[in-house]
N, C-alpha and C positions, 0 to 999 in steps of 0.2 A: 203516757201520751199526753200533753200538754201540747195542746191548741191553740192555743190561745196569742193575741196580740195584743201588742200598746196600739192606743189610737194615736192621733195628735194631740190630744188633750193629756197623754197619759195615764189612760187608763184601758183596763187589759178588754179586749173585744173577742168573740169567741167567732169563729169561721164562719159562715152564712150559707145553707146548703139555698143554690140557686135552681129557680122553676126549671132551667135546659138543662143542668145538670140530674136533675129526678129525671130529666127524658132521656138523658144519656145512658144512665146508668142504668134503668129500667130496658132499654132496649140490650143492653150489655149483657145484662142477668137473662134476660129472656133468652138470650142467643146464647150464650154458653152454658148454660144448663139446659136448655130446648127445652124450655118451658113457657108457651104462650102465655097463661093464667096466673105468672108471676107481676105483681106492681110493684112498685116503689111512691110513697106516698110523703107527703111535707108531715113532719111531727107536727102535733095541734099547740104545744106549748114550747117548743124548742126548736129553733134554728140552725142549730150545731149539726144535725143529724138528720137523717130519715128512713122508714119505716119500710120493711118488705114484707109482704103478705103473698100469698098462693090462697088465691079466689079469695076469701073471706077472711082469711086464716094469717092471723100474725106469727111471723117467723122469723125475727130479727129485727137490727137496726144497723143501722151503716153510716159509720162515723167519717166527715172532713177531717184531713190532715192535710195542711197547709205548712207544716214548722219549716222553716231552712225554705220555705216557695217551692218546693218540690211536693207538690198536688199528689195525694194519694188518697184513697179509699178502705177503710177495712169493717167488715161485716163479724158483724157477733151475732151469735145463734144459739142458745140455750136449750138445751134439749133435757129435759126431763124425764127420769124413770118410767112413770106415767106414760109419758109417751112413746116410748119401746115398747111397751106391753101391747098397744094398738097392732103393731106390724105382725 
């Protein structure tokens, strides 16, 4: 997945994850998982992306895809051994 753009200067720019878009997509996730206590939060060092938690608890990240202007979103989720033992 390459994101990525040329500016006008020529040189490659990575997607910009925008303040309405976390409110979009936080309302999105809440709603279709019926999970009130899901957020979506701005990475603290990266732009490209942002952060989904349940209450406290990080749970992924959710990457811009802009390539071809055709706006998409895809969430990656890591689940760990570790963490099946819990359930």
């Amino acid at each position: 997945m390459n994101a990525a753009r040329m500016s006008q200067a020529g040189r490659e720019e990575e997607p910009t994850v925008k303040a309405d878009e976390i409110r979009k997509l936080e309302a999105y996730l809440q709603h279709k998982f019926e999970l009130p206590k899901l957020s979506v939060r701005a990475r603290p060092k990266k732009d490209d992306s942002a952060e989904v938690y349940i209450g406290d608890e990080f749970i992924g990240v959710l990457y811009r895809d802009d390539d071809d202007d055709d706006l998409s979103w895809n969430f990656q989720m890591a689940i760990l051994e570790i963490d099946l033992d819990e359930v």
